[in-house]
matplotlib code that plots the C-alpha trace (Angstrom):
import matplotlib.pyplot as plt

x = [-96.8, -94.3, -94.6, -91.9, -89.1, -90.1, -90.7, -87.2, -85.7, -87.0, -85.6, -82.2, -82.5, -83.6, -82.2, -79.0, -78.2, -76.5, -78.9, -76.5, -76.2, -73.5, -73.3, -71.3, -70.4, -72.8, -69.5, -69.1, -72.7, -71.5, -71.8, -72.6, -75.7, -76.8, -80.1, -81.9, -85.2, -88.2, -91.7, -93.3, -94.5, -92.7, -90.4, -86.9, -84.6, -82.3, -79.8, -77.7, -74.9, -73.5, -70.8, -69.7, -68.7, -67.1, -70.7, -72.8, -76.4, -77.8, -81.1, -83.0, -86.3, -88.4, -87.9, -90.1, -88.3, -89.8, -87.9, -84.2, -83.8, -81.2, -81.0, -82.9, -83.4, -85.2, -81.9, -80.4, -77.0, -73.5, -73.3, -71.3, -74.8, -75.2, -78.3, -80.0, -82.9, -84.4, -86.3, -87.4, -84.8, -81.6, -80.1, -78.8, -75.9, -75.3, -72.6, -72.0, -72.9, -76.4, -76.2, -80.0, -81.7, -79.1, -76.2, -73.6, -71.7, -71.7, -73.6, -72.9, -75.8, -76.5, -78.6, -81.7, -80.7, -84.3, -85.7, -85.0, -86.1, -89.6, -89.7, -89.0, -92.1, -94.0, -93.0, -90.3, -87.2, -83.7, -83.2, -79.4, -77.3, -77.7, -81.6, -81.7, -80.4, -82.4, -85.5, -84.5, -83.6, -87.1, -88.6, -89.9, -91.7, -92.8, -96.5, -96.3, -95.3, -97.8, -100.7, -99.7, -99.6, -103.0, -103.8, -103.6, -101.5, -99.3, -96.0, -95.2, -91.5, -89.2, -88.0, -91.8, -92.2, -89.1, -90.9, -94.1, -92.4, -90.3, -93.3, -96.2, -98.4, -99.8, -103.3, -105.6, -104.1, -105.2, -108.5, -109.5, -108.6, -110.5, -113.6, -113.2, -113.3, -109.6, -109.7, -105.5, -104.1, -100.6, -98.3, -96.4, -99.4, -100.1, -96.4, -96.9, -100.0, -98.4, -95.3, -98.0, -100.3, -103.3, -105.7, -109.0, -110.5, -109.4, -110.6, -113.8, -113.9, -113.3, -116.0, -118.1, -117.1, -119.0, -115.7, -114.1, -110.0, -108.0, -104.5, -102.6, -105.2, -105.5, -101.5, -101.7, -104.9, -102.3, -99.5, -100.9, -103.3, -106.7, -108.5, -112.1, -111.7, -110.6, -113.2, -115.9, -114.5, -114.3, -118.0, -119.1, -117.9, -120.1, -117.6, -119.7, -118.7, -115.1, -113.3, -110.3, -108.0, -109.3, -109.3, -105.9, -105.1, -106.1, -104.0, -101.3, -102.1, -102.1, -105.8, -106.7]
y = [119.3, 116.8, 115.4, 113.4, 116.0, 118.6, 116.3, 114.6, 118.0, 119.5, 116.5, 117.3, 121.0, 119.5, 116.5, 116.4, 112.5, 110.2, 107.5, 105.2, 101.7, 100.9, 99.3, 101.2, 99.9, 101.1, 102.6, 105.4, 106.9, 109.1, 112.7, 115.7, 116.4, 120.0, 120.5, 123.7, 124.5, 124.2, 126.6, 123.3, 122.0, 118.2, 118.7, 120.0, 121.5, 118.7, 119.0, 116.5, 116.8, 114.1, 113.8, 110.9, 110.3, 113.9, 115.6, 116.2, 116.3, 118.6, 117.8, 119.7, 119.3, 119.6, 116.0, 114.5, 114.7, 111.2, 109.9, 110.7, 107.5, 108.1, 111.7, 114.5, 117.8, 119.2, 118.9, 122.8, 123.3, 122.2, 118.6, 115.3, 113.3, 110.2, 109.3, 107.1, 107.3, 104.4, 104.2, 101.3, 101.8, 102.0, 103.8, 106.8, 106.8, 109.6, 111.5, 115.4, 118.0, 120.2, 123.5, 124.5, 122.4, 123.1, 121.3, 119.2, 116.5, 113.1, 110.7, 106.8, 105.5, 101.6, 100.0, 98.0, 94.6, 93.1, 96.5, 96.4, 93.1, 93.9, 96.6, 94.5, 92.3, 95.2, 96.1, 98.5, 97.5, 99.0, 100.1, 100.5, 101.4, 105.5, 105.1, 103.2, 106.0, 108.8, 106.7, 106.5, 110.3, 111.2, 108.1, 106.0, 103.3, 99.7, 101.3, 104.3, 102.3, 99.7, 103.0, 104.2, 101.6, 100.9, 104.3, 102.5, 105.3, 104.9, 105.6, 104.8, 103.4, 103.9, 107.7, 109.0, 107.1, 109.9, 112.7, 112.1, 112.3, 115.5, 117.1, 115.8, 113.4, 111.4, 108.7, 111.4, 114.2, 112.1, 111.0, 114.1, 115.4, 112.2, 113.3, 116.3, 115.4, 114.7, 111.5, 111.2, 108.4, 109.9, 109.8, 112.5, 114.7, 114.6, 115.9, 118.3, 119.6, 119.9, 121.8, 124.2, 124.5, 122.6, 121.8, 120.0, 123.5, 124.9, 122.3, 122.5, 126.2, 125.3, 123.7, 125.7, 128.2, 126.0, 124.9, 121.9, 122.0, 118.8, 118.2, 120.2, 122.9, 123.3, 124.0, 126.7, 128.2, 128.2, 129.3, 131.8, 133.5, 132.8, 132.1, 132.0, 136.1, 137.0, 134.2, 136.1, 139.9, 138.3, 137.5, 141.0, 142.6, 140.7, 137.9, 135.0, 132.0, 132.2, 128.9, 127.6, 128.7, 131.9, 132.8, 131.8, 133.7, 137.1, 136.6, 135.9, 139.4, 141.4, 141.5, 141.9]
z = [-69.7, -69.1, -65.3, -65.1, -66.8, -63.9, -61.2, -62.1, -62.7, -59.4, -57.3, -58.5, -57.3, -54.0, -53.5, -55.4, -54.0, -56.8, -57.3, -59.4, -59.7, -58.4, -54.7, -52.2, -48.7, -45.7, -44.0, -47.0, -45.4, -43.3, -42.3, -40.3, -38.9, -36.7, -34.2, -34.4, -32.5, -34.7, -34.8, -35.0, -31.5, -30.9, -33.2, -33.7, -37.4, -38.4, -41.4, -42.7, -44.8, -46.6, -49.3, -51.6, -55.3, -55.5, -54.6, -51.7, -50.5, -47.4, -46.4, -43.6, -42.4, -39.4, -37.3, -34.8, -31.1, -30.6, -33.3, -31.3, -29.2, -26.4, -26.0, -24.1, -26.9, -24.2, -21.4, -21.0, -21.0, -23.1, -23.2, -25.4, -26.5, -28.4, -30.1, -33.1, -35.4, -36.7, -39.8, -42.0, -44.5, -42.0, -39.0, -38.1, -35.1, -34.2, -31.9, -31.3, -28.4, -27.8, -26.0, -25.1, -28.0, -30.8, -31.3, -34.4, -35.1, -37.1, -38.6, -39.3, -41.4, -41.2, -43.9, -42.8, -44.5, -45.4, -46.3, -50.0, -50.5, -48.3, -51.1, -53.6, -52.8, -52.9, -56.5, -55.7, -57.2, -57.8, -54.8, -54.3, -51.0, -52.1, -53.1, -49.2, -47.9, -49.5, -48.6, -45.1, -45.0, -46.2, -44.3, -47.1, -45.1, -46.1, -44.8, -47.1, -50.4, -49.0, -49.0, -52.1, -54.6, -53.2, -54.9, -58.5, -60.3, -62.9, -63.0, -59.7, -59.0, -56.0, -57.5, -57.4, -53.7, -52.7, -54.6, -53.0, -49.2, -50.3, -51.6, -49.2, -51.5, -49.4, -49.9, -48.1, -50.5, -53.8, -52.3, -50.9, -54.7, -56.4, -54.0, -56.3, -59.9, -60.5, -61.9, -63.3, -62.5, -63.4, -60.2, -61.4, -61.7, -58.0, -57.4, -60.0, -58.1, -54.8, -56.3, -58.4, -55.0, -56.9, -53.7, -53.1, -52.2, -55.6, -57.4, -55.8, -56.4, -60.1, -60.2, -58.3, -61.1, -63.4, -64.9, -66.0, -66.2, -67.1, -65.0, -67.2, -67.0, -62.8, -62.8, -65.0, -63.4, -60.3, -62.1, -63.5, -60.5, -62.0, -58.6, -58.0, -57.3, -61.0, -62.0, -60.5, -61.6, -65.1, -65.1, -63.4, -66.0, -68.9, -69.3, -68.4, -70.7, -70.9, -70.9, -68.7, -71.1, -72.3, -68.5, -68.4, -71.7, -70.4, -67.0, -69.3, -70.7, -67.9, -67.1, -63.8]

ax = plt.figure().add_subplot(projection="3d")
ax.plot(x, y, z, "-o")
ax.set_aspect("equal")
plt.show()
């Protein structure tokens, strides 16, 4: 399987941010933003919309209320707010209205100056004005680069730090799978596993199985639903010795 194809093909389906060369000036950041309410306890739905270069990019995710520095989300009623959120890479000013925690408006986003070179000294380079700003959108901090080249993967460059934030790989996901068995050092394989649902409990069920399954081997147990139940119907019925991929090969099949 090639990790680095799908990972890079999945981040254009989710992120579809240019991440050219070219330097643009910090005023051509600029967008809309709206405030939903969010299931999540502390935290509120924010989507921002940005367009340059003939293209755009919406990116919404759950937010942190302690992250919104000059404005009340809690405060009921129709009101003109004003508000900012700082993150390593740059800021985001921000000016709109919120009626009883939802609310739009626009966006103004300020590169951090020294961040890019602080990543730089960290091994991160090529970090352009539009690679800033996707890192500050998905809060690519100096700490997390910091944690995860201490991981010793391969691989890693500034594109795989993004993938890791949009699809959760963080240093206790790839030690809790290392305390497993899973001994790839392949950056991309983590993101592959977190896209696939690969987990340190099926792993450890995997083994448990008396099985061993390489990288390539745990996504398409996941892909295709051979979990520790089929594993153990498989071996009721007389089939005691079958291998990852024979497993595999009779879901494939239609055996259930």
């Amino acid at each position: 399987m090639n990790f680095k194809a799908t990972t890079l093909a999945l981040m254009l389906c989710i992120l579809p941010l240019s991440f050219s060369q070219v330097s643009h000036a910090a005023e051509d950041f600029k967008g809309s933003w709206t405030i939903a309410p969010s299931k999540e306890p502390g935290h509120v739905q924010l989507s921002l919309m940005h367009r340059m270069h003939g293209g755009s990019s919406h990116h919404e995710s759950n937010w942190p209320t302690s992250a919104f520095q000059g404005v009340d989300l809690a405060a009921r009623g129709k009101r003109d707010v004003q508000f900012s959120i700082t993150r390593d890479a740059g800021r985001f000013n921000c000016e709109g209205y919120l009626n009883d925690g939802e609310g739009a408006g626009l966006f103004h986003f300020v590169l951090d100056a020294k961040f890019a070179q602080a990543m730089s000294a960290l091994g991160f380079n090529g970090i352009d004005d539009e690679k800033q700003f996707a890192m500050a959108v998905h809060d690519v901090t100096l700490d997390f680069a910091r944690q995860i080249k201490g991981e010793q993967l391969s691989g890693l460059d500034t594109d795989t730090l993004i993938a890791f934030r949009i699809h959760g790989v963080t240093p206790q996901f790839i030690r809790e799978l290392r305390a497993e068995g899973v001994t790839t050092t392949n950056s991309d394989a983590f993101v592959a596993f977190r896209i696939h649902g690969v987990t340190p409990a099926m792993v450890r069920d995997v083994r448990g199985a008396g099985l061993k399954a390489s990288d390539d081997q745990l996504i398409a147990m996941r892909i295709h639903g051979v979990s520790p139940e089929f594993i153990a119907d498989m071996k009721s019925r007389g089939l005691k010795n079958l291998t990852v991929d024979q497993l595999v090969s009779l879901r494939i099949h239609g055996i259930d």
